[in-house]
Structures are given as C-alpha cells and as structure tokens.
C-alpha positions as CSV (number, residue, x, y, z in Angstrom):
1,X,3.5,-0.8,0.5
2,X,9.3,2.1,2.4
3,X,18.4,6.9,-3.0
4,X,18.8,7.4,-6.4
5,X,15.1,8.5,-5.2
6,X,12.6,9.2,-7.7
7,X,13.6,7.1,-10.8
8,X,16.9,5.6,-11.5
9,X,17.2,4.7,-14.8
10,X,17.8,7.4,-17.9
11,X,15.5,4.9,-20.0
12,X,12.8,6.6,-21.9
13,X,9.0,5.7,-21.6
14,X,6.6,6.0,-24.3
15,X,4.6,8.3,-21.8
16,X,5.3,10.8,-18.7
17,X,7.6,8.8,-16.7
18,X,8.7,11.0,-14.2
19,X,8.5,9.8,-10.3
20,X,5.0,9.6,-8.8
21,X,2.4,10.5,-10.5
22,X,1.9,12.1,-13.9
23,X,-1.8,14.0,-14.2
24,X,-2.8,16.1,-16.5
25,X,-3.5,20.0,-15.8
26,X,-7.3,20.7,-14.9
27,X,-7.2,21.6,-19.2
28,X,-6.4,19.0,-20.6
29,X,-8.9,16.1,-21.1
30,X,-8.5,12.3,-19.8
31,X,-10.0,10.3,-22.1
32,X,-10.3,6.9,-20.4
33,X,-11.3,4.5,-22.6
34,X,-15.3,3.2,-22.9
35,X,-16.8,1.0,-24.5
36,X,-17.8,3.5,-27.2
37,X,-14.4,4.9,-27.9
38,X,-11.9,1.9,-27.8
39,X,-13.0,-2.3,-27.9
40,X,-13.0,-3.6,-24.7
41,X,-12.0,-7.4,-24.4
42,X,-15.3,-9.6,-25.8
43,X,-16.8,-11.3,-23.2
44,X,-16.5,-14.5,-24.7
45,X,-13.1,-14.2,-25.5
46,X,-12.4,-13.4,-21.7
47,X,-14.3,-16.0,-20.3
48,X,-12.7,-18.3,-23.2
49,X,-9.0,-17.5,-21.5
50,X,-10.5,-17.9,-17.9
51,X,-11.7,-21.4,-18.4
52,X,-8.6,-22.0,-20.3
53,X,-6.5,-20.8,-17.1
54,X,-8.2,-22.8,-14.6
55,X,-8.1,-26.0,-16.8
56,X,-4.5,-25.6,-17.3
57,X,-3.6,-25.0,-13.7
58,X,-6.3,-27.6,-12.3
59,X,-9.6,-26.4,-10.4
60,X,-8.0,-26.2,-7.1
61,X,-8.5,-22.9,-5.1
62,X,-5.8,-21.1,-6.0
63,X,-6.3,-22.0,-9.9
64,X,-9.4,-20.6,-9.2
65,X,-8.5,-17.1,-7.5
66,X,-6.4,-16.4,-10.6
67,X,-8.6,-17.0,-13.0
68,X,-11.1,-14.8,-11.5
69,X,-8.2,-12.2,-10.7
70,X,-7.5,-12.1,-14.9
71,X,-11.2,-12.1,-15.7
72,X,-11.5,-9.0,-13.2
73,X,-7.7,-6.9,-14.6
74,X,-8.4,-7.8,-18.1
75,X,-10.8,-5.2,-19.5
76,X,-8.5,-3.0,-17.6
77,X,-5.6,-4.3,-18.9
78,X,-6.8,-4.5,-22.3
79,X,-7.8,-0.4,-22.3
80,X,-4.6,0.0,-21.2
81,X,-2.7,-1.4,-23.9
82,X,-4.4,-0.1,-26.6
83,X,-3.6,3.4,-25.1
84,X,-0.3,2.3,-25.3
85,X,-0.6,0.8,-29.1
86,X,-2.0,4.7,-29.8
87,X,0.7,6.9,-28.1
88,X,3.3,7.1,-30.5
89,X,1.1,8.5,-33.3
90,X,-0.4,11.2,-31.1
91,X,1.2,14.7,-31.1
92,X,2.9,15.6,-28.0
93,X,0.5,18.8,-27.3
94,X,-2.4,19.8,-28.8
95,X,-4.5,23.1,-29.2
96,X,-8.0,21.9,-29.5
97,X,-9.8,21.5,-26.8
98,X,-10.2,17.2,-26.0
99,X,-8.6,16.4,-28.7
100,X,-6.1,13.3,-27.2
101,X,-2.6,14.4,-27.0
102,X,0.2,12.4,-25.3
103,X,-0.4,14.4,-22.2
104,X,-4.1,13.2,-22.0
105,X,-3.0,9.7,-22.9
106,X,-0.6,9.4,-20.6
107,X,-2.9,10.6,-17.7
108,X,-5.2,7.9,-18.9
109,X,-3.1,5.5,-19.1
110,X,-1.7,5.9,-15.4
111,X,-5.4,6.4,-14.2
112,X,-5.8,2.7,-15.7
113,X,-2.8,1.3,-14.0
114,X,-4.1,2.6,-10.6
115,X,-7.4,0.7,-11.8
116,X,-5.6,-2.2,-12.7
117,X,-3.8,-2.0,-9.1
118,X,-6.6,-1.8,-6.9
119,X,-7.9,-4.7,-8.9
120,X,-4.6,-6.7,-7.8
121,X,-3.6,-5.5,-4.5
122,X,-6.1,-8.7,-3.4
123,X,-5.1,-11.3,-1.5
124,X,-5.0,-13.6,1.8
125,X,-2.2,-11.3,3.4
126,X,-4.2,-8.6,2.8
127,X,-7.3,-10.3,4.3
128,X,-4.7,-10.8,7.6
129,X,-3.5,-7.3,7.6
130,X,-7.3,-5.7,7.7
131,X,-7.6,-8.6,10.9
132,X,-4.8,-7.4,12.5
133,X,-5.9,-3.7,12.4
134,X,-9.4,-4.5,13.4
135,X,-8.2,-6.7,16.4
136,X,-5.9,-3.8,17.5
137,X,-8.8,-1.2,16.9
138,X,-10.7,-3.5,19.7
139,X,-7.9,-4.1,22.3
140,X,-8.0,0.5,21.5
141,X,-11.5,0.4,22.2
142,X,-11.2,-1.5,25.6
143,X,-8.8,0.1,26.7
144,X,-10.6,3.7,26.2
145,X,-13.9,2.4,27.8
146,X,-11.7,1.2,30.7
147,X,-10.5,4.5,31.1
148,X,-14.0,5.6,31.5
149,X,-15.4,3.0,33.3
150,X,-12.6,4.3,36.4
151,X,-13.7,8.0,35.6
152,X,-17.0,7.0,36.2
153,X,-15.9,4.8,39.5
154,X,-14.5,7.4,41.1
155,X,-18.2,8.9,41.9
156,X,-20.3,5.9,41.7
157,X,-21.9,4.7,45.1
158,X,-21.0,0.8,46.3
159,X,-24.5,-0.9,45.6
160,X,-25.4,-1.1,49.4
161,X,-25.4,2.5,49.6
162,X,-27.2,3.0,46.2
163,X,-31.4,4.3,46.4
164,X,-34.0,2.2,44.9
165,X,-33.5,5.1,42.0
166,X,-30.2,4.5,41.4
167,X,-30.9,0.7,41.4
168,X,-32.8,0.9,38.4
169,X,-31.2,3.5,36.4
170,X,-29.3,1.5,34.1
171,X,-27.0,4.6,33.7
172,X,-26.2,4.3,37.6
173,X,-23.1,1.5,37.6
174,X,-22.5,0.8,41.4
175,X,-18.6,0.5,41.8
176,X,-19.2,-3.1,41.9
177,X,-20.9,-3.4,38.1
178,X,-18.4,-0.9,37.2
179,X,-15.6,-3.9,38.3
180,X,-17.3,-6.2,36.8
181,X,-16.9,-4.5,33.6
182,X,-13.5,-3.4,33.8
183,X,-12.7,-7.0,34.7
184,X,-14.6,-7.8,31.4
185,X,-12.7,-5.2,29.1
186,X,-9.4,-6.6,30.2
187,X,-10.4,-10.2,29.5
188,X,-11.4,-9.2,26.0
189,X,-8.0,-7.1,25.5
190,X,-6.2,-10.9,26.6
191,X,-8.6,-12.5,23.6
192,X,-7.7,-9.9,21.2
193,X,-4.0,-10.0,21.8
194,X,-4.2,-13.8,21.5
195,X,-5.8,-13.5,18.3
196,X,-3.3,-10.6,17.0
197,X,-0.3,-13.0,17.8
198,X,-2.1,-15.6,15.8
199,X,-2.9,-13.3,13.0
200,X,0.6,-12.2,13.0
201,X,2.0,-15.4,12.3
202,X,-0.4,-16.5,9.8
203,X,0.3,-13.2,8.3
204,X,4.1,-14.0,8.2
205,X,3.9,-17.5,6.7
206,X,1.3,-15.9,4.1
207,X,4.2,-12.9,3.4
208,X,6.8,-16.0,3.0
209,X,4.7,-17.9,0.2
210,X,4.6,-14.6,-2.0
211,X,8.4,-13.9,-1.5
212,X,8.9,-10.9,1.5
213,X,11.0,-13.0,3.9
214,X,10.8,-11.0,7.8
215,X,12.0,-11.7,11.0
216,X,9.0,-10.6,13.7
217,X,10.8,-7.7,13.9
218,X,9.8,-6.8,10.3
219,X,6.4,-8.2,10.3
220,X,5.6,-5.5,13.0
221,X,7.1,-3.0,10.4
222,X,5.2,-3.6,8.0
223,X,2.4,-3.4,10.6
224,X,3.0,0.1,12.5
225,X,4.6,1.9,10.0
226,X,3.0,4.4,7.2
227,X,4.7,2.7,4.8
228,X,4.0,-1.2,5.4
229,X,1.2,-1.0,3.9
230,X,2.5,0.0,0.9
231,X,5.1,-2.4,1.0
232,X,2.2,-5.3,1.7
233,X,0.3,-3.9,-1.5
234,X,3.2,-3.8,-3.3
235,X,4.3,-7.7,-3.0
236,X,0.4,-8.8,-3.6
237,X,0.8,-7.0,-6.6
238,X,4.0,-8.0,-7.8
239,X,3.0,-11.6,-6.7
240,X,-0.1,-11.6,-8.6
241,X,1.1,-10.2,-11.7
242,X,4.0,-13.2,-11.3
243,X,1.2,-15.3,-11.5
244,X,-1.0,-13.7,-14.3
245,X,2.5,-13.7,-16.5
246,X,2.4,-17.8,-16.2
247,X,-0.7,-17.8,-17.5
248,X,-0.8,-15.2,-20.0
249,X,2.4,-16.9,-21.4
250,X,0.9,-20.6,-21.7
251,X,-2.1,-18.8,-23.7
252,X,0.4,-16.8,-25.7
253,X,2.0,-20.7,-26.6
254,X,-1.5,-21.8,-26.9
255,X,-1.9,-19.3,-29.5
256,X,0.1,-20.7,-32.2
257,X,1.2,-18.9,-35.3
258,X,-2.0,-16.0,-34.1
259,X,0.2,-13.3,-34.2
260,X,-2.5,-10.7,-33.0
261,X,-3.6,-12.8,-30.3
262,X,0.2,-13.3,-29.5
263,X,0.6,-9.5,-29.7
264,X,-2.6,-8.8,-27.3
265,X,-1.2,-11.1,-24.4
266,X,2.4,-9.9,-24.7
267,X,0.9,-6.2,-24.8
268,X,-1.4,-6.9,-21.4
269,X,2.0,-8.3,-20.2
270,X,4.0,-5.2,-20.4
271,X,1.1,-3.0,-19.3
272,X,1.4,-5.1,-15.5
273,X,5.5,-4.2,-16.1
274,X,4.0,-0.8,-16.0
275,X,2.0,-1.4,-13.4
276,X,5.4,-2.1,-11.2
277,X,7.3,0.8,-11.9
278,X,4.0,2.7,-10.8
279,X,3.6,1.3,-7.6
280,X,7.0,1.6,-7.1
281,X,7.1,5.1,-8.5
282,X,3.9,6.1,-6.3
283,X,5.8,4.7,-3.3
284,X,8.9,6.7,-3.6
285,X,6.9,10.0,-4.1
286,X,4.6,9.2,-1.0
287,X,7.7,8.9,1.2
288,X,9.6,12.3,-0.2
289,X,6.8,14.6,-0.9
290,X,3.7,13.5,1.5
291,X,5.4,11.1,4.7
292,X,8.9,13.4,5.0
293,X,7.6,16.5,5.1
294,X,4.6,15.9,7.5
295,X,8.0,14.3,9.9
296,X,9.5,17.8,9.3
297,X,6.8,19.9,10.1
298,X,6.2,17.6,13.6
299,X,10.1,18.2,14.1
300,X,10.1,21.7,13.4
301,X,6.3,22.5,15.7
302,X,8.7,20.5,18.4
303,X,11.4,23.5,17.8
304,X,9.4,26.3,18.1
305,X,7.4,24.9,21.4
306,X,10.9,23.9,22.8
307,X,12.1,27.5,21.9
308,X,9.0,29.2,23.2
309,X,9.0,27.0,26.9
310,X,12.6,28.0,27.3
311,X,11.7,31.7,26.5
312,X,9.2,31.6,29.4
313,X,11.5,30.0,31.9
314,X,14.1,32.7,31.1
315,X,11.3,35.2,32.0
316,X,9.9,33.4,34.5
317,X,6.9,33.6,32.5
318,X,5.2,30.2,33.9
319,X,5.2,27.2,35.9
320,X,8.5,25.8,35.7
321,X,8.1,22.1,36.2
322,X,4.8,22.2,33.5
323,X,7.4,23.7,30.9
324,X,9.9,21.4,31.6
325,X,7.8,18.4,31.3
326,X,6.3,20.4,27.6
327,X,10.6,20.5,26.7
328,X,11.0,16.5,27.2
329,X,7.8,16.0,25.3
330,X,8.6,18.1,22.6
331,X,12.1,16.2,22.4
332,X,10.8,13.3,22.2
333,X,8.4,14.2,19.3
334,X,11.3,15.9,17.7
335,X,14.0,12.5,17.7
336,X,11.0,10.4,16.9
337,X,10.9,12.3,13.7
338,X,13.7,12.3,13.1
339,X,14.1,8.5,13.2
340,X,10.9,8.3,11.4
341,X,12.4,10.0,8.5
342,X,15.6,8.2,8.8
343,X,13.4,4.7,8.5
344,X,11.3,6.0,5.5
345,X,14.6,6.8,3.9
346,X,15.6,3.4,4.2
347,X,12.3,2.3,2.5
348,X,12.7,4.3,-0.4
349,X,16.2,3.6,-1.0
350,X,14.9,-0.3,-0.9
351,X,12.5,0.4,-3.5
352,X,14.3,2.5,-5.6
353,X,16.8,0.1,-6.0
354,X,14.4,-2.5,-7.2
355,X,12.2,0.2,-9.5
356,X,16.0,0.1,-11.4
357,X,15.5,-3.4,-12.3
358,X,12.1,-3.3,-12.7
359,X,12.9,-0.2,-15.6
360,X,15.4,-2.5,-16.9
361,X,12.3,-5.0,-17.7
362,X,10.0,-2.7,-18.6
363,X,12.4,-1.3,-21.4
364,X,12.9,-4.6,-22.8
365,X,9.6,-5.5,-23.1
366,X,8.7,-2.4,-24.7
367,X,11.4,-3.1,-27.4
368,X,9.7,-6.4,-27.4
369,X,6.6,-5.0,-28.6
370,X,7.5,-2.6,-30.6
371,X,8.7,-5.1,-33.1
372,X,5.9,-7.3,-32.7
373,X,8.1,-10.8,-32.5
374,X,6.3,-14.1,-33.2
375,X,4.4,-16.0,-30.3
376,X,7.1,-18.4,-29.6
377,X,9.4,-15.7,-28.7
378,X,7.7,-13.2,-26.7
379,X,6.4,-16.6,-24.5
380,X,9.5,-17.4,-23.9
381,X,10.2,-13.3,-22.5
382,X,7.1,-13.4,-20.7
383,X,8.7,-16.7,-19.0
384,X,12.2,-14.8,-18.3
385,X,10.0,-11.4,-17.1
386,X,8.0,-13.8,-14.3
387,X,11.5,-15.1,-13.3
388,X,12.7,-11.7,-13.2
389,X,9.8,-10.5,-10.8
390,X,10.3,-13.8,-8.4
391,X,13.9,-11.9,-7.3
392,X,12.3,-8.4,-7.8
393,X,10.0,-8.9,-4.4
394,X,12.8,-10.6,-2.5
395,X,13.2,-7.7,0.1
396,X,14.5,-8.0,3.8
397,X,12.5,-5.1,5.4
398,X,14.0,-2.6,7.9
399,X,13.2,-3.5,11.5
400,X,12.3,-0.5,13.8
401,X,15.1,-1.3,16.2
402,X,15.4,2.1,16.6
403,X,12.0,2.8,18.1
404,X,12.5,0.0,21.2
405,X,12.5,2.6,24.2
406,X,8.7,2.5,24.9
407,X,8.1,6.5,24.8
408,X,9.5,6.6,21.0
409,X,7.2,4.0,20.2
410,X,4.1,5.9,21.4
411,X,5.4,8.3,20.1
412,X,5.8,6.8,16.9
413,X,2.8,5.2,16.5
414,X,0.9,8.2,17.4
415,X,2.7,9.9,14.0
416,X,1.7,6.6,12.0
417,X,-1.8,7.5,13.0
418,X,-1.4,10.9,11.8
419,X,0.2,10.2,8.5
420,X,-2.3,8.0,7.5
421,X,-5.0,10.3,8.6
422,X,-3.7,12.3,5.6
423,X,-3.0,9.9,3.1
C-alpha cells in the first residue's frame, strides 16, 4: 500500500533520509527507547488527552476508535520525538561501542515509525480486505477439493456395485456421494462469490470515506496486485494520522500559553509527518529493489527456457508439440512480466509524486519546531498540515486493463502469489 523514484526532494532530514529503509550496520547499537532510558508519556497524562478527545468529538463510535487509536500511537509517538528532540546534539559517528550516535538514533527512530505504523494501519477497510482474501482462499479451497473429488470419481464404484466393505468405509465415496459433494463444493464457491461481491463494495464505499476514489476496476487492483496492499495501508494510515492531527491540534489550543505541552503535541505531530514519507519511502523501495527484480528474474527464467526449447527443436532433441506448448507458456510468463513491471512503475511514479509534497510538509514542520513557536501558531499549522494530507491521499489508482486476456491474468495472479510469498 504502487519516477523521480526514491525521494524527490533535495530537502535535508535531521536523520538518514535516503529511500527505504535506513538501518544501522550489525555494529552499531539501536537504542530504542525504554522506560529506563527516555520518559514515556505518564499514564494519566495519556488517558487525561483520551477522555479529552472523545468528549470533544462526542462518544459516538468513531470518537471512540480515535481515542483509543491515540491512547495506543502515543507512547510510540512520544519515544519518537524525543529521539528527534536528541539528534542534533549527537555526533554523527562514534568510536565507542553503544554509545548513541546519529546512525543509532536514526535506526531507532525509523524502528519506531514502523511501530507507530503497524499501530495505525487499523481500520474497517482493512477488516474488508482480510474478508475478501479469506472468501477467495475458500472459493481456492473448493475448487481444489473438487478437483479431487473427480480424481477420486474416476475409480470409485456406483453404490449398487459397492461390497458391504466398501459401504462402511467412510473413505470409500460411491460416485454418487462423490456428486453429492462436488454439487456441494460448487454451491459453496456461488456463496462465497456472493459474499466477495458484497465485500467488494462495502470495501469501495469504506476506500471513498477515507479519500482513495476507484472505479471497480481499481478496487480489484488494489485487491490482486502486490502492491494494493500497500496502497490500502498506506490511506488507513494517512487517514488516521488526518484524524489524530484534529485532535492533537484542539489539545494544542486547549493548552493555552503551556508552551511545553504545546511543544510535545506539535512534536508527536511531525513525528506522524515522518511517519508519511516512511511509508511512502518504504513503498517506493519495495517496488524497485524487492517487486521489479523478482518480475525480471521470472522474465529472464522465461528466456532461457524459451532459448533452451528452441535449442532442442533445432536438434530434434524432443517432443515437438510438448516444447512448443513450454515456448507459449514461457511467453506468456515473460509479457506478464513485463506488464507487471510496467504497472508497478506506474505505482511508484504515483507515490513518488505525492512523497514530494509530503517532504514539502515535513520540512516545514520541522522548521516549525525547531523554533519552538507559541501554541496558537503551531495549532493553526497542525490545522493547515491535516488540510494538506486530505489532498495528499486523493489518488486515482491504475486499473489492470492490461491484464484482461484471461491467460495474463492467471498468469498474473500466480506472480502476485509469489511476490508476496517473499515479502
């Protein structure tokens, strides 16, 4: 959750910045903070700002859902920021062994975001995703046990010319029981695909309210390909941390003249700007250095099979029509590839474009808060940054237009399979 690839903005973070992720050598320490080492947000305090949430926004559902999200991404957030607050001052290597340096830091800071991004990525559309992939899994599994049941057909007796033996031997289906449960495997493949279209449209109109407008085609984008799910994660996140901003800004105004309470809220603010160009960052790298090169390496296997068939046919060094048949199938893998890549580029180029913006934000606030500006100023930037990341998620995903011929799309969901068999 699919160029200027990698980055695109010359804007300098306070730590390692570069595309995807920025870990430390096996040397060097991460020091993540504990509650020995750095304060973690006092419980009281936290569930002081949760009530405070829910009574400002009402004690309906949702007001409730947010208040727990910021009661569960505040410690982490928190932990985060003070890493921040400490990264300037540190020296940018150092020589004895776990002392913090900004190489440590910045691992530790980026192992936090992905904390603080799991502890996000929650939501209805991702309850409907999980559905959708269960359902399919089932309509898979009948469809396998079919396949069996008709193996097994093929040698079963009809039940009038079964033995009292075979009778009772649970394991010995006349073909008549084995019809009967064929017939019931295709009636539960009907319910399933009933309940996927459901899903899928539930899953839509839930993708609408958080700001990723699709057409079905896109939907079953988001769906099939490696990197939907990416792109899903991605808009919970952005949507929740749209929501978290409202709140942290109205208890940034609640705050008053409290310039360290000001300063804590605006500093958990730009640590979820963070938290953007990660996931966006993370995204990009996936596609060009894990999703890509798997595609090449299918394309190129293709090649060499393609080569070595034709080699035998020259020689007459097999069955003709089998190696044939291998040629066409090993096209097909090969322009399924292909396409694949092309689609991922697409992606990227999508996100990239929006990681720009996002940079643009994230410097800004960190100019913000580096020179600490009264409450009533950085509430009214934390207003402008949720404003900024309701156009930010407004993406029209590629369709997969290209993969219509049915073979491609076997073909291409057979390589989603695989990709995220290696993720």
């Amino acid at each position: 959750m699919a160029t200027c690839i990698g980055g695109c903005s010359d804007v300098s973070l306070p730590w390692g910045s570069e595309t995807g992720n920025t870990t430390a050598d096996p040397a060097v320490a991460i020091k993540v903070p504990s509650e020995k080492t750095v304060p973690s947000v006092k419980a009281a305090d936290q569930r002081t700002v949760v009530d405070s949430v829910t009574r400002t926004a009402g004690r309906s559902e949702p007001a409730r859902r947010i208040g727990q999200l910021l009661e569960n991404v505040m410690p982490t957030l928190e932990q985060a920021r003070q890493l921040v607050d400490q990264h300037a001052d540190l020296p940018d290597d150092s020589s004895i062994p776990f002392r913090t340096d900004k190489r440590s830091n910045s691992a530790a800071i980026n192992e936090l975001l992905d904390q603080a991004i799991e502890t996000l990525a929650v939501s209805e559309v991702s309850d409907y995703r999980l559905r959708i992939r269960q359902a399919n899994e089932a309509i898979a599994g009948s469809q396998e046990l079919i396949a069996d049941y008709r193996r097994q057909r093929i040698s079963a007796a009809w039940a009038k010319d079964q033995t009292q033996l075979e009778r009772v031997n649970p394991f010995e289906l006349s073909k008549e029981a084995i019809d009967e449960r064929i017939a019931a495997e295709r009636k539960e493949i009907e319910s399933q695909r009933q309940r996927v279209s459901q899903l899928e449209q539930r899953f839509q109109t839930e993708l609408e309210k958080i700001g990723v407008h699709v057409d079905d085609g896109g939907v079953e984008a988001l769906l099939s390909s490696v990197s939907g799910d990416d792109i899903v994660t991605m808009a919970v996140v952005f949507d929740n941390i749209k929501q978290l901003t409202t709140q942290l800004q109205r208890l940034t105004d609640q705050s008053g003249e409290a310039l360290d309470t000001s300063k804590r809220y605006y500093g958990m603010y730009v640590v979820m700007v963070h938290v953007m160009d990660r996931i966006q960052k993370t995204f990009i790298r996936d596609i060009e250095q894990k999703h890509i090169p798997k595609l090449n390496e299918f394309a190129d296997k293709a090649d060499q099979n393609i080569q070595q068939a034709r080699t035998l046919i020259s020689v007459d060094g097999g069955d003709v029509e089998v190696l044939e048949a291998n040629i066409e199938s090993n096209q097909l893998t090969r322009q399924t590839a292909q396409l694949y890549v092309e689609y991922l580029k697409q992606n990227a180029k999508l996100i990239a474009r929006e990681n720009k913006r996002a940079r643009k934000n994230l410097a800004t606030a960190m100019n913000t808060y580096d020179t600490v500006k009264l409450s009533s100023d950085v509430a009214a930037l934390m207003n402008s940054g949720r404003r900024d990341f309701e156009t930010l998620m407004r993406l029209r995903v590629p369709s997969l237009r290209e993969f219509g011929n049915k073979a491609i799309r076997r073909e291409f969901e057979r390589m989603t399979l695989e990709l995220r068999g290696d993720t």
